[in-house]
Structure formats: C-alpha cells, structure tokens
GULUM-999198 format. One record per residue (C-alpha): x, y, z; residue number from 0. Coordinates in steps of 0.25 Angstrom, whole numbers, plus 5000, padded with zeros to 4 digits. Layout:
<rs>
+------+------+------+-----+
|    u |    v |    w |  nr |
+------+------+------+-----+
|    X |    Y |    Z | NUM |
...
+------+------+------+-----+
</rs>
This chain:
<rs>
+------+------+------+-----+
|    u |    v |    w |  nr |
+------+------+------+-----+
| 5022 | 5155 | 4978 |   0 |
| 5031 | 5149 | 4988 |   1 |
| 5025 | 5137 | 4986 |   2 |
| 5025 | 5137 | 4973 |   3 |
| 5041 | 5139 | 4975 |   4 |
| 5042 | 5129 | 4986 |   5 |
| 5036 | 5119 | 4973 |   6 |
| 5045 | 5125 | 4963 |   7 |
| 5059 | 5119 | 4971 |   8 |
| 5061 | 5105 | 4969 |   9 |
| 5068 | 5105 | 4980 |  10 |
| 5056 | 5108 | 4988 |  11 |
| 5049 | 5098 | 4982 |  12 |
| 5059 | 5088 | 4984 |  13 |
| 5059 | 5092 | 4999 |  14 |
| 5045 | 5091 | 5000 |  15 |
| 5043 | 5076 | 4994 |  16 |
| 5054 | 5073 | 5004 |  17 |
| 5045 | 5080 | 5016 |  18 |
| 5034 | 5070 | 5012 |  19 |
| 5040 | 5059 | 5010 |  20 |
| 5047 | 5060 | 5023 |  21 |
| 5032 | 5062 | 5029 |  22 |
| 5027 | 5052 | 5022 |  23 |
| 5037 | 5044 | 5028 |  24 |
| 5034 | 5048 | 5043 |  25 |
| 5018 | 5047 | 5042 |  26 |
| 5021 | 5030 | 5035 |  27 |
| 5029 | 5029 | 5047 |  28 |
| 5018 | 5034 | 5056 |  29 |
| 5006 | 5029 | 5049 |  30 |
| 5003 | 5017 | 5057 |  31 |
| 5003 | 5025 | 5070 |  32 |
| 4995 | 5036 | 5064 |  33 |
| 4985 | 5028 | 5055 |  34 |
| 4978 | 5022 | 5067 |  35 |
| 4970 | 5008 | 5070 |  36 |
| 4961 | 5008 | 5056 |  37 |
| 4958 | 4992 | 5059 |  38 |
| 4945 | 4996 | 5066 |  39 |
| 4941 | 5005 | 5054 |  40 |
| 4944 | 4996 | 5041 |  41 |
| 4937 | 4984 | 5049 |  42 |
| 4925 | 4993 | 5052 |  43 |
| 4923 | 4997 | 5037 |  44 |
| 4925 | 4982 | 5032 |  45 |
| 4915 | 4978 | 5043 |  46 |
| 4905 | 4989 | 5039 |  47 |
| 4907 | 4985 | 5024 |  48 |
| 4904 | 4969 | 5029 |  49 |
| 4891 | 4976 | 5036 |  50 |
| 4889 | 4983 | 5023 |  51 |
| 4889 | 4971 | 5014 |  52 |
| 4880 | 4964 | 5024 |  53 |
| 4870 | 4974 | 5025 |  54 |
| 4868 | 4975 | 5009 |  55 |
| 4868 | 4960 | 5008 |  56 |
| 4857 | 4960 | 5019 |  57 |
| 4851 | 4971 | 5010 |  58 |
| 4852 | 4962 | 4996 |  59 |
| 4846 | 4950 | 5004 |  60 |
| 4835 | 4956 | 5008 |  61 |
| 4830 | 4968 | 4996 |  62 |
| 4834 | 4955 | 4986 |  63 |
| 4840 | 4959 | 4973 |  64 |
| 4844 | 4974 | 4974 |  65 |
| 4858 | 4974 | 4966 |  66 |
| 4857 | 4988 | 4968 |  67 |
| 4861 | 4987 | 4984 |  68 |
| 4873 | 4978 | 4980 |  69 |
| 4885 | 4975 | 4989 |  70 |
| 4897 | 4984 | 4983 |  71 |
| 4900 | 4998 | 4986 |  72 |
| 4898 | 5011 | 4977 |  73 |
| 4907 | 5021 | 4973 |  74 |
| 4901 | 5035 | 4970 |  75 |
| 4908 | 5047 | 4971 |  76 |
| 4916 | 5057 | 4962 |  77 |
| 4929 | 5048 | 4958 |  78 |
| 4918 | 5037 | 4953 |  79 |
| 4912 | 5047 | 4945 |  80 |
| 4925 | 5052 | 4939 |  81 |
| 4929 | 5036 | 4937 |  82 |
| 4915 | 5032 | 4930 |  83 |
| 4917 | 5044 | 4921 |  84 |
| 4930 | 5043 | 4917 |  85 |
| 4930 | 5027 | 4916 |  86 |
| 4941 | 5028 | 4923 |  87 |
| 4940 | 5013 | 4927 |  88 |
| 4939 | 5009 | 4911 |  89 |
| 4951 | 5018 | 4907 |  90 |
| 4960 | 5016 | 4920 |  91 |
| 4955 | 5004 | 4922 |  92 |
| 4964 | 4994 | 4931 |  93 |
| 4958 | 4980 | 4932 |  94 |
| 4965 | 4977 | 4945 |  95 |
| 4961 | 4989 | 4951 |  96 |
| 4950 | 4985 | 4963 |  97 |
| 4961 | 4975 | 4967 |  98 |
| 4972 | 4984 | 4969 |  99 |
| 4963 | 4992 | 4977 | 100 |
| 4957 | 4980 | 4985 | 101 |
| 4973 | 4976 | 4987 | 102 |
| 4973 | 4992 | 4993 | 103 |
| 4962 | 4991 | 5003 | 104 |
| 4951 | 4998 | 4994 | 105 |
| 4938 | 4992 | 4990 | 106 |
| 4926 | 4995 | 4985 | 107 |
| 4923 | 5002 | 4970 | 108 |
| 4928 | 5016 | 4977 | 109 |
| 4942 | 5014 | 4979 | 110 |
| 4941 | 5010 | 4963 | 111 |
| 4936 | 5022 | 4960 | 112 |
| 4946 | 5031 | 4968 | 113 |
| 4958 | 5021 | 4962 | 114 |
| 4950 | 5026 | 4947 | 115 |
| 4949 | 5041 | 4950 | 116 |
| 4964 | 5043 | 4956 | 117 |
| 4970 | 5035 | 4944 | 118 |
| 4965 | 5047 | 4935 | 119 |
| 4968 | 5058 | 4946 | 120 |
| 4982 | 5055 | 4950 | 121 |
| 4990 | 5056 | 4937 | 122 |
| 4982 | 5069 | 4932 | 123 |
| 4987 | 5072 | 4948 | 124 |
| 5000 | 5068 | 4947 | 125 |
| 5001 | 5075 | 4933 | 126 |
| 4994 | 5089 | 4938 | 127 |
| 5006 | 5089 | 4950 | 128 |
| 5019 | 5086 | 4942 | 129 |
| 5013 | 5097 | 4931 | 130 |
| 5012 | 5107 | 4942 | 131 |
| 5025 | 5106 | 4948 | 132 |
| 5034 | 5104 | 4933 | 133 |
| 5025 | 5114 | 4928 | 134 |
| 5018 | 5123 | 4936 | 135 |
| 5030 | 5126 | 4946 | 136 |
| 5042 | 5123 | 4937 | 137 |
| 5048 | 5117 | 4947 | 138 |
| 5058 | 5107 | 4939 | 139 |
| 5067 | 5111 | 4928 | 140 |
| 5062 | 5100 | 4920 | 141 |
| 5061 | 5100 | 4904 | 142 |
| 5045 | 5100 | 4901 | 143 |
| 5048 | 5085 | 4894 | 144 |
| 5052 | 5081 | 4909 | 145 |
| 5041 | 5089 | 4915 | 146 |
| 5033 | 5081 | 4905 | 147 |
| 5038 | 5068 | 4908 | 148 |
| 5037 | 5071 | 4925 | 149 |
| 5021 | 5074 | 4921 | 150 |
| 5018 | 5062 | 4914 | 151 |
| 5025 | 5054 | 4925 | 152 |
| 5017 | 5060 | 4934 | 153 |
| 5003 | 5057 | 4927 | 154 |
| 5008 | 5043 | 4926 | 155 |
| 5012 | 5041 | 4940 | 156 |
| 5000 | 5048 | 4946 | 157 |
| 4992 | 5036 | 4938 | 158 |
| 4998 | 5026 | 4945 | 159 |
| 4998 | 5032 | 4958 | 160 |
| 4985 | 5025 | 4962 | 161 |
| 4990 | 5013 | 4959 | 162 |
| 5002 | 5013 | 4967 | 163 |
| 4995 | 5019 | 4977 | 164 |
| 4984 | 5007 | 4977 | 165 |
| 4998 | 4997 | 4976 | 166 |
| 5004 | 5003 | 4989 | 167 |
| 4992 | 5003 | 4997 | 168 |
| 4989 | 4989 | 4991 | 169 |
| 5006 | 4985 | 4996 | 170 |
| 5003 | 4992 | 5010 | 171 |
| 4992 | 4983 | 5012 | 172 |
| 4996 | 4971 | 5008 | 173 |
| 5007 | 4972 | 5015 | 174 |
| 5000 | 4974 | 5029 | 175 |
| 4990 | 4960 | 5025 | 176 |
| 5003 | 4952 | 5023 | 177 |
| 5009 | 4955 | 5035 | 178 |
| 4998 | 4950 | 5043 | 179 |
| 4992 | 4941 | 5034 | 180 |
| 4998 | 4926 | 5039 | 181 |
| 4996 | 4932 | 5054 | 182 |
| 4981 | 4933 | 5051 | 183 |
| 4981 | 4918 | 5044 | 184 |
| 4987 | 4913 | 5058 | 185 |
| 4974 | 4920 | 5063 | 186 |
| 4965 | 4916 | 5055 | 187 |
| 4971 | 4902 | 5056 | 188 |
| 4968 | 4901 | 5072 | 189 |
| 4954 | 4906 | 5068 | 190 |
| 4949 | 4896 | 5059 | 191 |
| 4955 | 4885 | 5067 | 192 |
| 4948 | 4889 | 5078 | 193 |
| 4935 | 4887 | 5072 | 194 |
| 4931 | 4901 | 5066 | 195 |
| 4926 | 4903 | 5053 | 196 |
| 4934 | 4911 | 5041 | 197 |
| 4927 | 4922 | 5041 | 198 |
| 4928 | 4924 | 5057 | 199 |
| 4942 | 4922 | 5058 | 200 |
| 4945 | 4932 | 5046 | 201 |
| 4936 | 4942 | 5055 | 202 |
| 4946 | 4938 | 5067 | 203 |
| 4959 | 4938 | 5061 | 204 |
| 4954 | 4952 | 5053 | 205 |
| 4953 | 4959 | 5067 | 206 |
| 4965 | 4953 | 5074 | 207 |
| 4974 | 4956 | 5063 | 208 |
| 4970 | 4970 | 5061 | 209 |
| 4980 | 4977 | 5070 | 210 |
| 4991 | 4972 | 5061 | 211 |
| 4984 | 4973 | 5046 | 212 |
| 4972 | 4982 | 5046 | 213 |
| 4973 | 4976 | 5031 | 214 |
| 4972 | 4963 | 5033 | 215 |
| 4960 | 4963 | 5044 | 216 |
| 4953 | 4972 | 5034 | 217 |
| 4955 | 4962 | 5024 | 218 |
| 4951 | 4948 | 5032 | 219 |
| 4938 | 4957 | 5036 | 220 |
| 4935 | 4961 | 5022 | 221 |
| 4937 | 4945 | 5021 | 222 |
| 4927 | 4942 | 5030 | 223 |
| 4916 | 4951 | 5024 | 224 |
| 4917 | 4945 | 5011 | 225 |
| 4916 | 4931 | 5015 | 226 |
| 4904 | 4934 | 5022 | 227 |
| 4896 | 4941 | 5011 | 228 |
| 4903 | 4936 | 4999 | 229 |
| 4896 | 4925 | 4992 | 230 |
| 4910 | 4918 | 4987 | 231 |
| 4919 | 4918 | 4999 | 232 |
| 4930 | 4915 | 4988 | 233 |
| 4928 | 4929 | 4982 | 234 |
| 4932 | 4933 | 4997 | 235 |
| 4945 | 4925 | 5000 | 236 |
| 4949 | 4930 | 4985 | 237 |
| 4946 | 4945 | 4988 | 238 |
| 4955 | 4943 | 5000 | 239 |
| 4966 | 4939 | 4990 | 240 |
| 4963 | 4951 | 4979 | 241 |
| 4965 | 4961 | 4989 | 242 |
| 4978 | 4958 | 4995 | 243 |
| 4983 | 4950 | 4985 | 244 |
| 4993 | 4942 | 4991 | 245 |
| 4997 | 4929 | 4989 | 246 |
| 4997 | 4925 | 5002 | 247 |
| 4984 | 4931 | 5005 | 248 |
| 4980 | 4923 | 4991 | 249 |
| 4985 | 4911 | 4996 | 250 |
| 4976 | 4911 | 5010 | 251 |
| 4964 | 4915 | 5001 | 252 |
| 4967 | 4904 | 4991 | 253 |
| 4966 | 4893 | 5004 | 254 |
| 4954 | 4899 | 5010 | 255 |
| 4947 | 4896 | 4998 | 256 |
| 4951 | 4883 | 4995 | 257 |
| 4948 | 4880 | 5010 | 258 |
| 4934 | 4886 | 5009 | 259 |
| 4933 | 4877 | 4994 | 260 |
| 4937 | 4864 | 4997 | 261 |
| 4937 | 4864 | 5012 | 262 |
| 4950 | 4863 | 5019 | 263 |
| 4954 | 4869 | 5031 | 264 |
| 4954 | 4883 | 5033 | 265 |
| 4964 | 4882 | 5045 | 266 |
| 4976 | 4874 | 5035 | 267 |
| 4974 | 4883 | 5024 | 268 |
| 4978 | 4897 | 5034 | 269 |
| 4988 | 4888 | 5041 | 270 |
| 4995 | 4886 | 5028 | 271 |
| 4993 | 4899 | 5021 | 272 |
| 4997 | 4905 | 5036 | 273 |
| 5011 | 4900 | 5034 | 274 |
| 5010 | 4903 | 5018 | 275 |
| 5009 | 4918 | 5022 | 276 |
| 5019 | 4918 | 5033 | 277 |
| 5030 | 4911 | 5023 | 278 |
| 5024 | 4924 | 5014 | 279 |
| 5027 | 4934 | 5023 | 280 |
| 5041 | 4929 | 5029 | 281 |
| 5045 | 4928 | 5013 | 282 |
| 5040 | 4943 | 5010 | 283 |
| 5049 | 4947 | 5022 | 284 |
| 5059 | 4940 | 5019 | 285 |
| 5060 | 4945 | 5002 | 286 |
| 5060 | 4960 | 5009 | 287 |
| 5072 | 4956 | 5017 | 288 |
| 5078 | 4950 | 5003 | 289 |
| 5074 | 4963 | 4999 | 290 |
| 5080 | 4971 | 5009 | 291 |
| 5095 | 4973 | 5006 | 292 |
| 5092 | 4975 | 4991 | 293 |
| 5083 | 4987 | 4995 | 294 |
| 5094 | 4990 | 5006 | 295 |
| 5105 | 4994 | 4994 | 296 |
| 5101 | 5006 | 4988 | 297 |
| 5098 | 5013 | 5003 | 298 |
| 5111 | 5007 | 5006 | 299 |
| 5117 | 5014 | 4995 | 300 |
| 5112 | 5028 | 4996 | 301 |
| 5111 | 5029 | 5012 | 302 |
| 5122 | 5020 | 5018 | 303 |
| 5134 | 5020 | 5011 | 304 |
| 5137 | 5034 | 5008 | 305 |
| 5136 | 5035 | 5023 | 306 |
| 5144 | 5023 | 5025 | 307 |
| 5153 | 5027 | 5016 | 308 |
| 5156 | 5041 | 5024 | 309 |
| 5158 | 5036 | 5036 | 310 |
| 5167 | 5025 | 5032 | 311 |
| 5176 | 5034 | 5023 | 312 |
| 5174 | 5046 | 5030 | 313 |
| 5184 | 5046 | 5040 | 314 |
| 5195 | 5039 | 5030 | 315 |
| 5192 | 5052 | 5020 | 316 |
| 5194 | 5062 | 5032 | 317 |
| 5207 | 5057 | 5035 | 318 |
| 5212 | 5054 | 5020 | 319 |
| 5208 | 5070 | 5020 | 320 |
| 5217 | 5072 | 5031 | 321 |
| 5229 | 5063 | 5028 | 322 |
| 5228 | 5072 | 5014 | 323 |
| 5227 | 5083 | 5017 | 324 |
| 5240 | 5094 | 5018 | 325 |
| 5245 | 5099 | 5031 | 326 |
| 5240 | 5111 | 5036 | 327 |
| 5252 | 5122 | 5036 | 328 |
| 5250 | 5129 | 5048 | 329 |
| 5263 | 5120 | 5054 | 330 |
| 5272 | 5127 | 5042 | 331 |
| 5267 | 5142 | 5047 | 332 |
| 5271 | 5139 | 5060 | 333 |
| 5284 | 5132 | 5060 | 334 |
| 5288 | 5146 | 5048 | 335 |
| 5283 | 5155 | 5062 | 336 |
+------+------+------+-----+
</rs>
C-alpha cells in the first residue's frame, strides 16, 4: 500500500525519473573506467568464428557435397519460434533490417530474430505500463480521452523503440570507427609500402588500433576473415561499407577495389583516401563548432541570464528600494520626549 501511494503522487514519480536520470548520467560518465578492456574478448570470438569457418570449409572439402553442413549459423530457440509462427518477418517486415543491425554490431540470423520478437513485445509493453499507471492507480486527473490518447502514444512509441535503440547503438559506433579511421589508413599505409600483403596489414593495423576503437579493430579483423575464405574478395571490401556506412569508409573501399581490378598501387590509393578522410574529420569538427552557438542559445536563455540579470540589477533594486522608502519615525518619538 505505501507503494501503491508512493506511485499514485506525480510528484513521486517526477522525483524518481529525475533519480535516474541523474544516475544514468553518473554510470555514462563512469562507464569507460568500469567497462573494462573487452578488445581481448571481441577479437577472441571473431578469431574463433575465422577458425570456425575454416574448420567447416575443411569439412565440406573433404565429405564433398553435404549442403547440409553449410557455412551460416542457426538460430533456434523460443523467440524464433514465436517469429516463425507469427510471420512476424512477413507482417513487420523491414527490408533494411539485417543492415541496421550489421551497422549495430550484431550479426548472424539471431539478432534478426531478437530485433523481430521485441518489435511485437515493446508496444503491448509500453501499452500494459501506461494503462497501469492512468488506470490502475489513478494517478493523473486526466479525462479518459486524454488517458486514451497517452495509451495509444505509448503502443506506438514502444514500437519504434527497437529501432531507435538499433540507430543509437549504430551512432555510438560509428562514431568511435571515424574517430580512428584516417589514423588506421596512415597504418595500414606504412604497411603495405613495406612489403606486407592486405590482409596482413589489416590484421596489424586491427590489433594496434584497438586500444583507441575496440570498433574499428573488430571490424578490419572481420575484414580479414572474409578475404580469406570468401570466394569474391569484392563481396568483402563491400560488406566493410554496408556495415558502417560511411562515405569515407565507402570511398577507401571503392579504391581497394579498383586497385585489386585494374592494378594500381595500393600504397597511392591509402595515401589519398588518408588525406580524404582527414579533410573529413577536420570538417565534421568543424560543422559541430558552426553548431555550437546556435545550440549554445536556448541553455543561454534559461540558465545564464536570469542569473545575470540578478546580479547586475540586484544591487541597483536594493538601493532604489532604499531611496524610496519613508523614514522610519523613531527620530519624531524621541525629539516629542
């Protein structure tokens, strides 16, 4: 009961969205020093996917044509079975979805499904928690057509939530590639002209970047697995591009190709697109910097003014008070005595 009364004060609930957001705001702040080396980790699994794949391809070699033991991973489990009963992937179906995904950092025909099942779990979610609280505990004075409306607006938020979760996650990571992406160009640069081969020098310049984007070394790893096993090495330089989609990234992809094509240098090819990337990453900087006193006005506004505005005035208020103000009369009561 003291819950349900703690639930039923808006005020409470107001107080306690502040609470987390305020927490949220302290573990983001703390999250790198908490979060720990994972490099190790994400490497390890993208090397034990390479071993995979060359242990089946071994396996297919040598049983000859058993389709059954192909190359791509399962899914099985309860959410597939919900998904493939439903059709979900026919009625919510998203023809960009497994890039959005890739774009993430998730791969594979599970993280599809998961993507599938939360897309018809979230609104009935998001719907079942705003009728709870506008119903259930009466905690708003809201018409029922306003109750109504909130309801709907939750179904409808709670299915696009997994897509703008997908989005973020898919900012937050391209964000780190870009960062780091014309210093690992440099690297890979120095590489090749020193005589080692694409796929080694994507293997080097992966480890060596990976203390500043666990991302980016993750994804010239992933790189060098598929040139080695994929039949088209173009499939791979493109599926570099699809997963971060970026034009930069686009660009150093385009040249590798028609390097591989036609037979130019390798080492020209980086250089420019090195330089390319750079000019890139200085204009982004400075276009947030354009940016920065346009977003600057509203905080302005609401925070520094008023406070500007009270100290300036403050003291010329006070002493207009003072100058207006009658005399006191204690001087008249003492010159009558």
């Amino acid at each position: 009961m003291d819950l349900l009364a703690l639930l039923d004060n808006p005020k409470n609930i107001v107080a306690m969205i502040t609470a987390l957001i305020c927490f949220a705001a302290v573990i983001t702040l703390a999250a790198p020093m908490l979060n720990g080396d994972k490099l190790e980790s994400r490497l390890k699994s993208v090397a034990n996917r390479r071993e995979e794949l060359r242990r089946k391809s071994r396996a297919l070699i040598r049983d000859g044509a058993q389709a059954s033991a192909g190359l791509r991973r399962t899914d099985a489990g309860l959410a597939k079975k919900i998904v493939d009963g439903l059709q979900l992937t026919r009625l919510l179906e998203d023809a960009n979805v497994v890039d959005k995904l890739a774009q993430a950092g998730y791969r594979g025909p599970k993280p599809v499904t998961t993507f599938y099942f939360f897309r018809l779990l979230t609104p009935f979610g998001f719907l079942f928690a705003a009728a709870f609280y506008l119903y259930g505990l009466h905690a708003t004075t809201l018409v029922p057509t306003q109750r109504l409306a909130a309801c709907v607006a939750a179904f409808v938020g709670g299915y696009y939530a997994p897509n703008l979760w997908i989005q973020n996650r898919a900012a937050k990571r391209l964000s780190s590639i870009i960062q780091v992406f014309p210093d690992a160009l440099d690297l890979l640069l120095i590489c090749v002209e020193s005589g080692m081969s694409v796929e080694a020098a994507l293997q080097k310049v992966g480890s060596e970047v990976g203390s500043s984007s666990i991302e980016l070394a993750e994804e010239l790893t992933l790189l060098t697995a598929e040139l080695s096993y994929l039949p088209d090495r173009r499939t791979a330089y493109e599926g570099l591009a699809k997963r971060t989609n970026h034009p930069g990234v686009k660009g150093v992809v385009t040249a590798l190709i028609q390097a591989e094509r036609y037979g130019t240098p390798v080492g020209t090819a980086l250089r420019v697109m090195a330089k390319e990337n750079r000019d890139m990453r200085l204009a982004a900087a400075e276009k947030k910097a354009a940016q920065l006193p346009a977003k600057l006005t509203v905080p302005m506004i609401v925070f520094f003014l008023p406070v500007l505005f009270v100290v300036i005035l403050g003291p010329a208020i006070i002493r207009v008070q003072d100058t207006f103000k009658p005399p006191a009369k204690t001087n008249e009561a003492q010159q009558k005595k």
